[in-house]
RODO-576109 format. One line per field, with one value per residue: x, z, y of N, C-alpha, C in turn; residue in one letter. Coordinates in nm, 2 decimals, decimal comma, padded with zeros to 4 digits, m for minus. Layout:
n.c1 c(X:...)
n.c3 c(Z:...)
n.c2 c(Y:...)
ca.c1 c(X:...)
ca.c3 c(Z:...)
ca.c2 c(Y:...)
c.c1 c(X:...)
c.c3 c(Z:...)
c.c2 c(Y:...)
r c(a:...)
//
This chain:
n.c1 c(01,05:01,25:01,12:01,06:00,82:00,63:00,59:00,41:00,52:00,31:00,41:00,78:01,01:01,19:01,01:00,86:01,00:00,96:00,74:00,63:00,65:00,45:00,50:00,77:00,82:01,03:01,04:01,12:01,38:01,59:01,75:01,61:01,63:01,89:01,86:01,73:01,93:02,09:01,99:02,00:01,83:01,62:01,82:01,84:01,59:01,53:01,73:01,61:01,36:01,39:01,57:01,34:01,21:00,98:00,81:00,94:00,99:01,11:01,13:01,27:01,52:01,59:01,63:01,88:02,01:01,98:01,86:02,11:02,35:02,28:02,31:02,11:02,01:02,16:02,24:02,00:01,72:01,67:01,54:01,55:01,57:01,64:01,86:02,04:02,00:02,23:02,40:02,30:02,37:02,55:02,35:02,12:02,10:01,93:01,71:01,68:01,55:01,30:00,94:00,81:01,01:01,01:01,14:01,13:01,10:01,12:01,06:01,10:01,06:01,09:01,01:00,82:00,62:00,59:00,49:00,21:00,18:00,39:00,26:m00,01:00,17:00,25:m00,02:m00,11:00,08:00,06:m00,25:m00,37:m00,44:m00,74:m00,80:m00,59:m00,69:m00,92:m00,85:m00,72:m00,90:m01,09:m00,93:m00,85:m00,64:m00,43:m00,58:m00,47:m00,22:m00,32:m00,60:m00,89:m00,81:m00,80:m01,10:m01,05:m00,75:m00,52:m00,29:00,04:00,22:00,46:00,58)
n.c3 c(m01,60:m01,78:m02,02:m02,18:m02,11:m02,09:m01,86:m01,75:m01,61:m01,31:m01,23:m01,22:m01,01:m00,92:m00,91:m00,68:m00,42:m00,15:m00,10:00,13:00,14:00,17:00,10:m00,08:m00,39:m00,59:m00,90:m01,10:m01,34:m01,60:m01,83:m01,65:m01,34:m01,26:m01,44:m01,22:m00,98:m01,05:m01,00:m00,87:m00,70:m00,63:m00,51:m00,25:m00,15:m00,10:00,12:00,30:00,32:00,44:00,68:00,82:00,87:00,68:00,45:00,24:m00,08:m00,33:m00,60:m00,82:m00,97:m00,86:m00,57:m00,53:m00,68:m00,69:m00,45:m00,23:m00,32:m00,18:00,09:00,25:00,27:00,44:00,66:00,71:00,65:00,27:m00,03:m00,42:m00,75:m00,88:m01,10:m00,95:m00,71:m00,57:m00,53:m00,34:00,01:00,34:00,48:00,40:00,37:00,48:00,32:00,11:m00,08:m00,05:m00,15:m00,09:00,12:00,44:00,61:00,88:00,79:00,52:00,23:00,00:m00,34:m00,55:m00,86:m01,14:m01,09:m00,83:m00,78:m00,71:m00,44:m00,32:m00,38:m00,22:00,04:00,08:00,11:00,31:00,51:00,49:00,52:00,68:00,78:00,68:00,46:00,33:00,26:00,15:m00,11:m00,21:m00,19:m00,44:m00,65:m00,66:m00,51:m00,33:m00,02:00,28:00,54:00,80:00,72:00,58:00,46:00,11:m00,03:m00,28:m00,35:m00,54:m00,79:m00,99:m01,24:m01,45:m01,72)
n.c2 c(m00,92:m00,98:m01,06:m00,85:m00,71:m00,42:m00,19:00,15:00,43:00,61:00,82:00,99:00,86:01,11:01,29:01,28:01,33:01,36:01,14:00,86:00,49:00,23:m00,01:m00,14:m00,29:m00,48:m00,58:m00,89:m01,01:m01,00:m00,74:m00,58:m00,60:m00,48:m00,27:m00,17:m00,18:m00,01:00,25:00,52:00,68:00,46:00,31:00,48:00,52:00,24:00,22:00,40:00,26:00,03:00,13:00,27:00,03:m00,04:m00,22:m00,44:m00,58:m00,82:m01,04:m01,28:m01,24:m00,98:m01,00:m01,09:m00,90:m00,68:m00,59:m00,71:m00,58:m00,32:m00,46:m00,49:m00,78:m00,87:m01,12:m01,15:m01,43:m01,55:m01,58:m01,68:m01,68:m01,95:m01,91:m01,74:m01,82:m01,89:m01,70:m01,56:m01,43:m01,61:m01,62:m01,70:m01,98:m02,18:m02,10:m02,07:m02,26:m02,16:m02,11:m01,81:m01,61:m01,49:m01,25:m01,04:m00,75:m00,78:m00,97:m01,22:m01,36:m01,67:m01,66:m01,61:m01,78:m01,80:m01,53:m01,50:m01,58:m01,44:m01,14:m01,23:m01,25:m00,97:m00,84:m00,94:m00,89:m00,60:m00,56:m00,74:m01,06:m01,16:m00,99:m01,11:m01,38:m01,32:m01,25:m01,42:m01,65:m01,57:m01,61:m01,92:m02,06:m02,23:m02,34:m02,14:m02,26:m02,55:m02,50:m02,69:m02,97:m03,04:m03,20:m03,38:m03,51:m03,36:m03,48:m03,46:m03,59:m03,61:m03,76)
ca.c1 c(01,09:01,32:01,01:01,01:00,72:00,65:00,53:00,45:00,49:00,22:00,55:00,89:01,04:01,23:00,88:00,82:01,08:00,88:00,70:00,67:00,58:00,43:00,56:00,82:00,83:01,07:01,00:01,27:01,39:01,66:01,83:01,56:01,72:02,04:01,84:01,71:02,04:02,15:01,85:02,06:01,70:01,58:01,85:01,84:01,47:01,52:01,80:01,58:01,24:01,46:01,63:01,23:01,12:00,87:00,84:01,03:00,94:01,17:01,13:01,31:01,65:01,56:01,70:02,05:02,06:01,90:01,91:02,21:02,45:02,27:02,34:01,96:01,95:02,29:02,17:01,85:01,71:01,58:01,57:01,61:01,54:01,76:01,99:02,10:02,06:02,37:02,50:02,27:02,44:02,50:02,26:02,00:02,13:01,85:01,61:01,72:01,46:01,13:00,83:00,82:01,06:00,98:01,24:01,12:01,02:01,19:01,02:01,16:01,02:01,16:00,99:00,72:00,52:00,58:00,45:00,09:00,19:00,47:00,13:m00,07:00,22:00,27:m00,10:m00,13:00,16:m00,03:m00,42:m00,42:m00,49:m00,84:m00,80:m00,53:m00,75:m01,06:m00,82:m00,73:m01,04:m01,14:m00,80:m00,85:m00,55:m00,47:m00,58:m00,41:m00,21:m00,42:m00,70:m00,97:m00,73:m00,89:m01,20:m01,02:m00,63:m00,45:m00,12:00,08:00,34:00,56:00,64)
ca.c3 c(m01,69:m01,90:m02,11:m02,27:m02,05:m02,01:m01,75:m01,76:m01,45:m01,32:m01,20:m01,14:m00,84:m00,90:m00,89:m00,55:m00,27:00,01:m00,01:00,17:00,07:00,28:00,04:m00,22:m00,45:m00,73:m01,03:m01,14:m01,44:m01,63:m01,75:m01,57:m01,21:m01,29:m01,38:m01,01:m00,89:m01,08:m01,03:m00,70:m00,59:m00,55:m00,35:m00,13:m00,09:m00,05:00,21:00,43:00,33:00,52:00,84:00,92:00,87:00,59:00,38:00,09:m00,17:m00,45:m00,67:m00,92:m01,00:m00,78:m00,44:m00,57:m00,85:m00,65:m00,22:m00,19:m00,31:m00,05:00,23:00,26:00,27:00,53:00,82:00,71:00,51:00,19:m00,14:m00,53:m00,91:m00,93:m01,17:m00,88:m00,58:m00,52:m00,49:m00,22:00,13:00,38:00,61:00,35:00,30:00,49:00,33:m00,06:m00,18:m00,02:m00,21:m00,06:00,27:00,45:00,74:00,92:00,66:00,39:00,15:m00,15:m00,40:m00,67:m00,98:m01,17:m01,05:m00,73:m00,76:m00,66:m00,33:m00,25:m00,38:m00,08:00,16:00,12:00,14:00,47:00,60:00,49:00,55:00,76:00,70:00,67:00,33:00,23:00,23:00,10:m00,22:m00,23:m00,25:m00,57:m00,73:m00,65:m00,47:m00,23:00,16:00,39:00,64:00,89:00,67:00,57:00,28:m00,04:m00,06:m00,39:m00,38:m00,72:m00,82:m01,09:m01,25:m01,57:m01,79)
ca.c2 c(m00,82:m01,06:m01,12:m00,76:m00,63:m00,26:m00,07:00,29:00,50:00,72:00,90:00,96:00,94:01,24:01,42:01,24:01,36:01,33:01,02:00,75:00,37:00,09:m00,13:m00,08:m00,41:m00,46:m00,72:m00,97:m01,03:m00,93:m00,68:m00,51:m00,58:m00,44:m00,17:m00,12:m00,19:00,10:00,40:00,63:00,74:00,39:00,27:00,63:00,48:00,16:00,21:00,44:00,20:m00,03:00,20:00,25:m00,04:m00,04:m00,32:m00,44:m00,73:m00,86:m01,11:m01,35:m01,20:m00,85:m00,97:m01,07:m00,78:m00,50:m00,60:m00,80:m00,49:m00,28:m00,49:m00,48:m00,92:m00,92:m01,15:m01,22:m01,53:m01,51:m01,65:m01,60:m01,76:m02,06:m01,91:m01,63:m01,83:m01,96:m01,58:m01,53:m01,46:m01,74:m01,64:m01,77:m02,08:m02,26:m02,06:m02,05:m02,32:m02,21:m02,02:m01,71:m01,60:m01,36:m01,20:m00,86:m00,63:m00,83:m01,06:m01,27:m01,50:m01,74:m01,62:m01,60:m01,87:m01,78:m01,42:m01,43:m01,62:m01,30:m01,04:m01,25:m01,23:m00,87:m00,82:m01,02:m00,77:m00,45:m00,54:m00,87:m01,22:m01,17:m00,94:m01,17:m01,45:m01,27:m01,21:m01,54:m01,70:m01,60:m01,68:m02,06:m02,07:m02,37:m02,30:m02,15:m02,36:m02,53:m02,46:m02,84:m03,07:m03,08:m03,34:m03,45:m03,48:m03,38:m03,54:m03,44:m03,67:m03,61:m03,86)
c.c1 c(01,18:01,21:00,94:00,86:00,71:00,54:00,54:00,41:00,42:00,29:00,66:00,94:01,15:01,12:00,80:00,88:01,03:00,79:00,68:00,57:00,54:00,44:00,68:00,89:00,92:01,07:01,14:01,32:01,52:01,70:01,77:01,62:01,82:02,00:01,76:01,80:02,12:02,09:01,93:01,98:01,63:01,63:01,86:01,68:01,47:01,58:01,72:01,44:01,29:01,54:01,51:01,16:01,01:00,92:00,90:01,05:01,03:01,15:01,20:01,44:01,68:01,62:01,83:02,09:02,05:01,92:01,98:02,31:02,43:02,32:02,20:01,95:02,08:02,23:02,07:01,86:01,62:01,62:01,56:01,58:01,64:01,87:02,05:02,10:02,19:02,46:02,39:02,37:02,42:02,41:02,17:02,00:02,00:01,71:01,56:01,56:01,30:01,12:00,93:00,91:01,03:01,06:01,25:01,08:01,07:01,11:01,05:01,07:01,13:01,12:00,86:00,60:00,52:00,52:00,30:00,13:00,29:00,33:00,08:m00,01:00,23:00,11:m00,14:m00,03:00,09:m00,15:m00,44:m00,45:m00,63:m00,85:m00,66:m00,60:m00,89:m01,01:m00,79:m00,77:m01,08:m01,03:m00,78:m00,73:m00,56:m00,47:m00,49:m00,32:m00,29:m00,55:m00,75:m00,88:m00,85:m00,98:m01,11:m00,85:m00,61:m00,31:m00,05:00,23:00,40:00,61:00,72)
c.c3 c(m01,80:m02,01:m02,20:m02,27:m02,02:m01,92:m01,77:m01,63:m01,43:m01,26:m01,18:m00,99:m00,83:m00,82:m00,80:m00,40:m00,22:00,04:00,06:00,17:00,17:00,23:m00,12:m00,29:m00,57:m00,80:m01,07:m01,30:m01,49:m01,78:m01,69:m01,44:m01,19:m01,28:m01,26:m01,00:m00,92:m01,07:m00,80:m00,63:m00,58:m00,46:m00,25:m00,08:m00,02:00,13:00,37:00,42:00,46:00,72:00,90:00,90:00,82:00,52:00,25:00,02:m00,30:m00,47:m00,79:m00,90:m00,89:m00,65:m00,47:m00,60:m00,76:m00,48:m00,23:m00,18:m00,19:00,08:00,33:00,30:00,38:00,64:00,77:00,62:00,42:00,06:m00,33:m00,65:m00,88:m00,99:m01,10:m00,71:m00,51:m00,50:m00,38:m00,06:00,19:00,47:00,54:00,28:00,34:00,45:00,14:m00,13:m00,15:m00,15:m00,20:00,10:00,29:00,60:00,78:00,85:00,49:00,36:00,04:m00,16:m00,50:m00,78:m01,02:m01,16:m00,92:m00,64:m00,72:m00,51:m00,25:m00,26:m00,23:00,05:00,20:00,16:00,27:00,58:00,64:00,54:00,62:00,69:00,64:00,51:00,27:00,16:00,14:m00,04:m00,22:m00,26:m00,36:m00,69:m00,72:m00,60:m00,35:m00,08:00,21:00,50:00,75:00,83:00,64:00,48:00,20:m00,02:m00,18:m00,43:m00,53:m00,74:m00,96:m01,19:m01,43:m01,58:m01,85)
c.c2 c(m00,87:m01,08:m00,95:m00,65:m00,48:m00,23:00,04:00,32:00,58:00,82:00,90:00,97:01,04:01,38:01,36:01,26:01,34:01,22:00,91:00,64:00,29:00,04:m00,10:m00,24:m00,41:m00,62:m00,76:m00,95:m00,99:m00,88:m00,56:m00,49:m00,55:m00,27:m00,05:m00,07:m00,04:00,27:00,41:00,61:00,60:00,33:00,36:00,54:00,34:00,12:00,25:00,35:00,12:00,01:00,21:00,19:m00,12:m00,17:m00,33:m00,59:m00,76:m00,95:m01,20:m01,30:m01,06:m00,88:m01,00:m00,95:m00,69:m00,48:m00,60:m00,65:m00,39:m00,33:m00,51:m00,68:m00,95:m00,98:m01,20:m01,35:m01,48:m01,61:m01,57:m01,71:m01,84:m02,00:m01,79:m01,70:m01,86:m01,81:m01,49:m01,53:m01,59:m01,76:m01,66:m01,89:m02,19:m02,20:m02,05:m02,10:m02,28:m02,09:m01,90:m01,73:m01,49:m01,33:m01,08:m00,85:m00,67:m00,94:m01,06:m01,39:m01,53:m01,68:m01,61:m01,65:m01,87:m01,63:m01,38:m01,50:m01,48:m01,19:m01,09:m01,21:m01,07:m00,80:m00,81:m00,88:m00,65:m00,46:m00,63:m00,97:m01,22:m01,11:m01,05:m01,33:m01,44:m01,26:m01,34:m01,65:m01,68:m01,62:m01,83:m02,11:m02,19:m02,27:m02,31:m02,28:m02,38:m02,52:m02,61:m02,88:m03,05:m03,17:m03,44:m03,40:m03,45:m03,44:m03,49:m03,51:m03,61:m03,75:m03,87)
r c(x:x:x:x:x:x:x:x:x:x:x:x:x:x:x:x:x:x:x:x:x:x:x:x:x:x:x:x:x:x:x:x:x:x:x:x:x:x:x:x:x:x:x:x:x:x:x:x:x:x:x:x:x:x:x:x:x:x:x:x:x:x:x:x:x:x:x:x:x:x:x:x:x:x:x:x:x:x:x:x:x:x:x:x:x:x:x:x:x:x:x:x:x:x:x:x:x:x:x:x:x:x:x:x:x:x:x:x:x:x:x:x:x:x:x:x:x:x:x:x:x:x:x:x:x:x:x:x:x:x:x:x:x:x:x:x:x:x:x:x:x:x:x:x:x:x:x:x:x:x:x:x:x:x:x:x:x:x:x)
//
């Protein structure tokens, strides 16, 4: 969301009271994640997405900016964009540098290059491996763990 991107909503969640999410994801960026951290009705949602359960995905700047103040990341591991990890709790200290983490109903990625691997994980939660892999496959993504190595390694070096 640092990148001046819009979204339009096909509603508010004023004119939603009663729903409920099997996944409520928020996008990084900033000073988009601030404005999460600051919207009442999504931390009322988030807090109870969380008391039952449901899943909850942030991204890039979004789990510092937007969990952390909830108390939503206390205990668990997780991680965060480089320029916010280091104000992650300490119970994600061994967990800062991966991809995607995922602890209970909580999943964080690093950023934007890390966002279709969080899409898969949350997929995998909601539909199974089986539709996470089926989406997968035609995004040319690397296999599964466990899954044949490549015929033809790639390497990538900077010079």
């Amino acid at each position: 969301m640092s990148r001046s991107m819009l979204f339009c909503a096909d509603a508010l969640l004023a004119d939603l009271p009663d729903e409920q999410w099997d996944c409520i994801a928020l996008p990084g960026g900033m000073p988009g994640a601030a404005g999460l951290r600051d919207c009442a009705r999504l931390s009322e949602l988030l807090r109870a997405q969380s008391d039952a359960g449901r899943l909850i995905a942030a991204i890039c700047a979004a789990p510092v900016v937007a969990l952390q103040p909830l108390g939503l990341l206390d205990g668990r591991r997780a991680t965060a964009h480089p320029a916010f990890a280091d104000q992650l709790p300490a119970s994600c200290a061994g967990s800062v540098a991966a991809r995607v983490v995922i602890d209970g109903q909580v999943l964080t990625s690093r950023g934007p290059g890390t966002a279709l691997e969080l899409a898969l994980a949350v997929a995998e939660r909601l539909c199974g491996p089986a539709v996470a892999r089926a989406v997968a496959g035609p995004l040319v993504l690397p296999p599964a763990e466990g899954a044949p190595a490549a015929l033809l390694p790639c390497e990538w070096r900077l010079q």
